[in-house]
C-alpha positions as CSV (number, residue, x, y, z in Angstrom):
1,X,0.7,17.2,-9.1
2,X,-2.1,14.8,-9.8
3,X,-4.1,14.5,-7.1
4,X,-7.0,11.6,-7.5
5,X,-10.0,10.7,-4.9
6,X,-9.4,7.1,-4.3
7,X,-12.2,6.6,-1.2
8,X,-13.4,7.9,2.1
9,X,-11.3,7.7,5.3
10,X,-13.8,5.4,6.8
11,X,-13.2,2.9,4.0
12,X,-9.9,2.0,5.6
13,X,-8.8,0.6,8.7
14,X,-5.6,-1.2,10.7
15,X,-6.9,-4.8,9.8
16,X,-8.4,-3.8,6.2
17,X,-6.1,-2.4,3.6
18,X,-8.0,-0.6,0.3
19,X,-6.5,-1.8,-3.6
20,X,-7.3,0.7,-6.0
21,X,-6.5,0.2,-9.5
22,X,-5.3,3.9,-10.7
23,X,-4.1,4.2,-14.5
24,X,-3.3,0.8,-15.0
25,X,-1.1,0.5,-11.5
26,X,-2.3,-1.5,-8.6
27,X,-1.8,0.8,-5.6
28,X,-2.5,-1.0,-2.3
29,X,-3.5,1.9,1.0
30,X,-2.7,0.7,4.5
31,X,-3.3,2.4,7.8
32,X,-0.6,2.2,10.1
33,X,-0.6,3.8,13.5
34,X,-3.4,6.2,12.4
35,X,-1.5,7.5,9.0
36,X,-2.3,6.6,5.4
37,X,0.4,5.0,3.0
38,X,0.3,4.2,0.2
39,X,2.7,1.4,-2.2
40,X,2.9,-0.5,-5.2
41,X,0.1,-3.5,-4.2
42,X,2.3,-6.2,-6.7
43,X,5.1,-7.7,-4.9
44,X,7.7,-7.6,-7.3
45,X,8.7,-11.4,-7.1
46,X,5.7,-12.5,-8.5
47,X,2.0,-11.8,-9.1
48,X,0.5,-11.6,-5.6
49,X,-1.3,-8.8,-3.9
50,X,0.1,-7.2,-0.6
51,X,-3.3,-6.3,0.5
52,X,-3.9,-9.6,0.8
53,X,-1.0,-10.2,2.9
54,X,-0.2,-10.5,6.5
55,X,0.0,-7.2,8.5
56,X,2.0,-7.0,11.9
57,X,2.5,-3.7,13.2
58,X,4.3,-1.3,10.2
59,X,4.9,-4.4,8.0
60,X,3.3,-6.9,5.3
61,X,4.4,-9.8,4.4
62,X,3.5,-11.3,0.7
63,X,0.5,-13.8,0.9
64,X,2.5,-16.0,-1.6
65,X,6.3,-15.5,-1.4
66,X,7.0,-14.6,1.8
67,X,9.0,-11.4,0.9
68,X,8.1,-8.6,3.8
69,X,7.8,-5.1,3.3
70,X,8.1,-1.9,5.1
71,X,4.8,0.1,4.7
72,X,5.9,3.3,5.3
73,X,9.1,3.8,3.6
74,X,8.6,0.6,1.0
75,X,11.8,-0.9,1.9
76,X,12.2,-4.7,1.4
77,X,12.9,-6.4,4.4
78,X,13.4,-9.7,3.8
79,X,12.7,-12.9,1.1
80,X,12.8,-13.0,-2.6
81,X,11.0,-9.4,-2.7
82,X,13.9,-8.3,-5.4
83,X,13.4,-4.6,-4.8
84,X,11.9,-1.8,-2.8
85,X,8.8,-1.0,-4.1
86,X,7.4,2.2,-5.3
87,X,5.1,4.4,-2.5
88,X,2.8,7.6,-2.9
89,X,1.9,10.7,-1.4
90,X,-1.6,10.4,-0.1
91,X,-3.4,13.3,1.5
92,X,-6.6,13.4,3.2
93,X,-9.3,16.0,2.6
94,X,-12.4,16.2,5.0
95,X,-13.3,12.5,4.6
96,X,-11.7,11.8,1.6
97,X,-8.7,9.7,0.7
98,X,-6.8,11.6,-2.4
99,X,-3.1,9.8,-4.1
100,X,-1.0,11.7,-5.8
101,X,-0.2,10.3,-8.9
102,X,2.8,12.7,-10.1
C-alpha cells in the first residue's frame, strides 16, 4: 500500500471539503458524519470540482452539471454524472490525514 500524508484532521470539516492534488489525480476529502472519504474531485461529465459543490447530508452535487454523488460509496445518483467515480481508503494517524494511493 501507498499510504501518503495529505493534511491534519483539523484541516477538514462538515462545511469545508480539502482538494489535494496527489500524482497528477485530483482527490477531493469530505467529512460526513464524523468519517473521512475520500473520491475522485473531477465530476466525470465535465471539468468541475466537487469540492466546490453543494453538500447536503452524505451527498454533493456538481457546482456545474448538476450530476449528484454519493460520498461514501461514490455512486452516481443522479444527472449527466456518466459514471461512479473512483473513492480511496483514508486513514487517520494522531492528527494526521493519510490516502492510500494503491
Amino acid at each position: 500500500m501507498n499510504w501518503v500524508s495529505i493534511c491534519k484532521l483539523g484541516d477538514i470539516s462538515d462545511e469545508s471539503p480539502l482538494s489535494v492534488k496527489i500524482d497528477g489525480k485530483e482527490i477531493g476529502v469530505f467529512k460526513v458524519d464524523d468519517r473521512l472519504h475520500a473520491i475522485e474531485d473531477i465530476c466525470p461529465h465535465a471539468y468541475a470540482l466537487l469540492t466546490e459543490g453543494f453538500i447536503e447530508g452524505r451527498t454533493v452535487e456538481c457546482p456545474l452539471h448538476e450530476a449528484i454523488f454519493d460520498i461514501p460509496t461514490g455512486k452516481l445518483q443522479s444527472g449527466p454524472g456518466c459514471r461512479d467515480l473512483h473513492i480511496y481508503e483514508v486513514r487517520v494517524e494522531g492528527d494526521d490525514v493519510l490516502l492510500n494511493m494503491a
